[in-house]
C-alpha positions as CSV (number, residue, x, y, z in Angstrom):
1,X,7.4,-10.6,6.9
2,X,9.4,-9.2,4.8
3,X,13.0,-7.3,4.8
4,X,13.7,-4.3,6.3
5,X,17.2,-2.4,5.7
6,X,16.1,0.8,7.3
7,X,19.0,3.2,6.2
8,X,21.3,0.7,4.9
9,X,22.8,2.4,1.5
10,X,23.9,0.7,-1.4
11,X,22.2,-2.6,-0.8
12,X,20.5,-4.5,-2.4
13,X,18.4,-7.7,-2.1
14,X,16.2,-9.6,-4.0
15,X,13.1,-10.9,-2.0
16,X,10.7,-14.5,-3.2
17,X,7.4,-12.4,-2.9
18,X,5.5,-15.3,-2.9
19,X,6.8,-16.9,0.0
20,X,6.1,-13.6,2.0
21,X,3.1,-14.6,4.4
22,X,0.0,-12.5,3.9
23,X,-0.7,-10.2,7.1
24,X,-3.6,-8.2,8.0
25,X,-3.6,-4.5,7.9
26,X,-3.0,-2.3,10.9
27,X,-5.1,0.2,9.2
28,X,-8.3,-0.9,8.4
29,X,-10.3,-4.6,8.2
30,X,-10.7,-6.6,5.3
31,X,-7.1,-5.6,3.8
32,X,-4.5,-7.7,3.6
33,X,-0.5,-6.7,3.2
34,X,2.3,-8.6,1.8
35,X,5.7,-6.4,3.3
36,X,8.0,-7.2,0.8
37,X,10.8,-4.8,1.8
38,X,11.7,-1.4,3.7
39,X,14.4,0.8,2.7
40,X,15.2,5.0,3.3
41,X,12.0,5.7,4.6
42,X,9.6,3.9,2.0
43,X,8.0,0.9,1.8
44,X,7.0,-1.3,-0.6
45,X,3.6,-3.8,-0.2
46,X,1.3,-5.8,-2.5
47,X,-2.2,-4.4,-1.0
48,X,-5.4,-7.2,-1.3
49,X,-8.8,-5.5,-0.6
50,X,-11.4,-7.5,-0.1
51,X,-15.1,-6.4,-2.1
52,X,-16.2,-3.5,0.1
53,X,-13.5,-2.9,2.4
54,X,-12.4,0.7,2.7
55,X,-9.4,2.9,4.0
56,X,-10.6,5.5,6.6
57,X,-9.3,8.9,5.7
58,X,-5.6,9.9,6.0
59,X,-3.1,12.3,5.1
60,X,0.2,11.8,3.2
61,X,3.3,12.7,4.7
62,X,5.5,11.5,1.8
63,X,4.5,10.7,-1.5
64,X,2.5,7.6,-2.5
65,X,2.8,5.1,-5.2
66,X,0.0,3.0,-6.6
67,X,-0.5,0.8,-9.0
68,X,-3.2,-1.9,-9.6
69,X,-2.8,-5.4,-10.4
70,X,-6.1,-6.6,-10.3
71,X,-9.4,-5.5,-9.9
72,X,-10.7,-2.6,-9.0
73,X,-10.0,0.6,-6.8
74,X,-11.9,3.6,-5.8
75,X,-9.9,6.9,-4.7
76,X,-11.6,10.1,-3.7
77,X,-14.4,9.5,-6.7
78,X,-12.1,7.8,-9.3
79,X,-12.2,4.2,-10.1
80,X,-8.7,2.7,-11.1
81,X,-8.7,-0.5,-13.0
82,X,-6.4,-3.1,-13.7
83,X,-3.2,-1.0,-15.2
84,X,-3.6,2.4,-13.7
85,X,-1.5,4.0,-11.3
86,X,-2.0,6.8,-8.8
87,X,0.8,8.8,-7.3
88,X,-0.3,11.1,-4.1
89,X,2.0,14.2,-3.0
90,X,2.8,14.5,0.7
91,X,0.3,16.5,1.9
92,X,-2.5,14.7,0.0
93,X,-5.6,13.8,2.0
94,X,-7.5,10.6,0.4
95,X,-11.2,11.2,1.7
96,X,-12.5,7.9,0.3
97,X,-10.8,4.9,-0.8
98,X,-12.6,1.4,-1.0
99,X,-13.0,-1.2,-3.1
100,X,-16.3,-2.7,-4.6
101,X,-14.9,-5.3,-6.4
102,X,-11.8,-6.4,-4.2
103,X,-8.6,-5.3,-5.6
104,X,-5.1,-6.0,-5.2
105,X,-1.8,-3.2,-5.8
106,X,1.0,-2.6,-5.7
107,X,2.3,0.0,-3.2
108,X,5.2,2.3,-2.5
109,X,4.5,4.7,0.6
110,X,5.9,5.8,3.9
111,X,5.7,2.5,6.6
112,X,2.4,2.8,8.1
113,X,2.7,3.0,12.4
114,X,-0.2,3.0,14.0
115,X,-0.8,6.1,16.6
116,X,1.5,7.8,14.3
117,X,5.4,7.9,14.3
């Protein structure tokens, strides 16, 4: 896993993100996370969809970063390609997000806990 500095200010770390073990996501099957660090409240992941997994919906409480490496990602109707980026306001639901192709991103977002909190 990778580092967490929950409220630690004025730090700052460098983290090998290759030798950060692929995990699977608490969220949803067929999507794998890479936890490269936690700081204030955010997190930051590399995201690896396989081809037809899909996020069930959710709400943003914070903002939401995305951008894609490879592949191919669908969110609420629009397909993101290799390049784009996405950024969701808190209070932002995502109806539908899935990938056909498999995809991988980078993201920035609030530490997902499952049941909430």
């Amino acid at each position: 896993m990778g580092t967490r500095h929950a409220g630690q200010h004025g730090f700052r770390r460098k983290v090998d993100v290759a030798a950060v073990a692929w995990c699977p996501s608490a969220m949803t099957r067929g999507v794998a996370v890479r936890n490269i660090a936690e700081t204030d409240g955010l997190e930051l992941q590399i995201v690896r969809m396989e081809p037809g997994a899909a996020f069930p919906e959710h709400r943003h409480d914070s903002p939401e970063f995305i951008y894609i490496l490879e592949g191919e990602l669908v969110q609420n109707g629009e397909r993101l390609g290799h390049g784009w980026a996405s950024v969701s306001g808190a209070g932002t639901v995502d109806h539908d997000v899935h990938s056909d192709t498999g995809c991988t991103f980078l993201l920035v977002d609030r530490p997902y806990r499952p049941g909430g909190g």
